[in-house]
N, C-alpha and C positions, 0 to 999 in steps of 0.2 A: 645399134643395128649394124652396125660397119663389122663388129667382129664377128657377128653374128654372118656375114655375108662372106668372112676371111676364111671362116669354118668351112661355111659350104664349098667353097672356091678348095680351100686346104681337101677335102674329100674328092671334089670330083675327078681327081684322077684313078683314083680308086671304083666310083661308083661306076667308069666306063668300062675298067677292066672285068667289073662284077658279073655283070649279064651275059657278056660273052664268052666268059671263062664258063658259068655253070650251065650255060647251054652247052657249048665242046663238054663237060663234064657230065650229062644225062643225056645227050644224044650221040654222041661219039664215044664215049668212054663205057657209056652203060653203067654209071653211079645212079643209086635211086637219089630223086630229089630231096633229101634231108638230108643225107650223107654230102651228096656235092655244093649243098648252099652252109651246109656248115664248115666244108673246107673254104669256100670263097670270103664266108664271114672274117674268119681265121685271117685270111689273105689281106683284104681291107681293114682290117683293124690295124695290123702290124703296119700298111700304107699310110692310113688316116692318120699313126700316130708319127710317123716320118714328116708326114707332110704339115702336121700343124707344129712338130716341132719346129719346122722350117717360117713357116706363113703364121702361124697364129701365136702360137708360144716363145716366151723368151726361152733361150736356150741356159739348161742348167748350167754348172757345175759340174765335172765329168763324176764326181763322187755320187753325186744326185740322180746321175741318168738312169739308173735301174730303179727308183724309189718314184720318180717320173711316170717311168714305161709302167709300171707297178701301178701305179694310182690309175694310168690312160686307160690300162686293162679291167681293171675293176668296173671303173666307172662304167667306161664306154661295154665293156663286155657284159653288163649285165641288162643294156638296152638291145647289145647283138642277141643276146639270150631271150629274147621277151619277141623281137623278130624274129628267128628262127622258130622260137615255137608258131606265133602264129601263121609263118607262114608253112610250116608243116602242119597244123591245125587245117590251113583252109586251102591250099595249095589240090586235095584232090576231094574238095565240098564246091567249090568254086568251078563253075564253066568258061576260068578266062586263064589264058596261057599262063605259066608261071613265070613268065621271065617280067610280064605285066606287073603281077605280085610284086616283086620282089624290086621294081622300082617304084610301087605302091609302100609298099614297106620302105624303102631308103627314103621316104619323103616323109610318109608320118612319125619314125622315129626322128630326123633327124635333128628338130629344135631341142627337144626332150634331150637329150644328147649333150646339144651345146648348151641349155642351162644347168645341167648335170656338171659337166666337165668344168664351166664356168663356176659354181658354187665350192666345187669339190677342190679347186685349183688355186681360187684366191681366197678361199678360208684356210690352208694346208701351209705352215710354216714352212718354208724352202731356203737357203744359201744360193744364190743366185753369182755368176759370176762376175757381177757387178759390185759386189759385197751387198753388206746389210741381208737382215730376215724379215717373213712378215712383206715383201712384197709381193705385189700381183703377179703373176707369171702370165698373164694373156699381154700380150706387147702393144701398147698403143702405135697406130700408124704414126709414123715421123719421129720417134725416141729410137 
């Protein structure tokens, strides 16, 4: 539960900049709502994945850090793919603001996510700059 709580912790700086960015982006900017939450997605992902390499993940190997960001994107971007859609699916069926949505959405993807990344991250043989392969790359608190 603890890494699972590093994750979230690792996102929310992301998830604070989300809301307010794609609100300035459909009411000041004049983006329609799919276009602006899928540049924000874009946004938090590239953050989430700074941030968990900071807080949750062991840090590579600089050889590895594109094979990394690689994997984060996959992973994580085929859960940002599954909220954007639905929240362009229900974003104009729904009579409740979209900015609601769309921290409705960062909440119900976000375990989905961390088991995701978790299975996809210590099943994936890695060079870590610790030596050895075949370790874990989510960092235990206190190692």
């Amino acid at each position: 539960m603890g890494r699972y709580i590093r994750f979230l912790v690792a996102g929310l700086p992301a998830a604070l900049l989300a809301v307010p960015l794609n609100v300035a982006l459909v009411e000041w900017a004049g983006w329609p709502k799919p276009w602006a939450y899928a540049f924000v997605l874009v946004i938090q992902l590239s953050l989430n994945y700074c941030f968990c390499r900071w807080f949750v993940f062991e840090a590579p190997t600089k050889s590895s850090e594109v094979s990394a960001f690689s994997g984060f994107v996959l992973v994580v971007g085929f859960f940002r793919l599954l909220d954007w859609a639905s929240y362009t699916f229900l974003v104009d069926r729904l009579e409740i603001w979209y900015g609601w949505l769309q921290v409705v959405n960062l909440m119900l993807f976000s375990f989905a996510k961390y088991l995701a990344c978790k299975y996809w991250i210590q099943t994936r043989p890695q060079t870590h700059a610790h030596g050895g392969k075949n370790k874990q790359l989510f960092a235990q608190p206190g190692n």
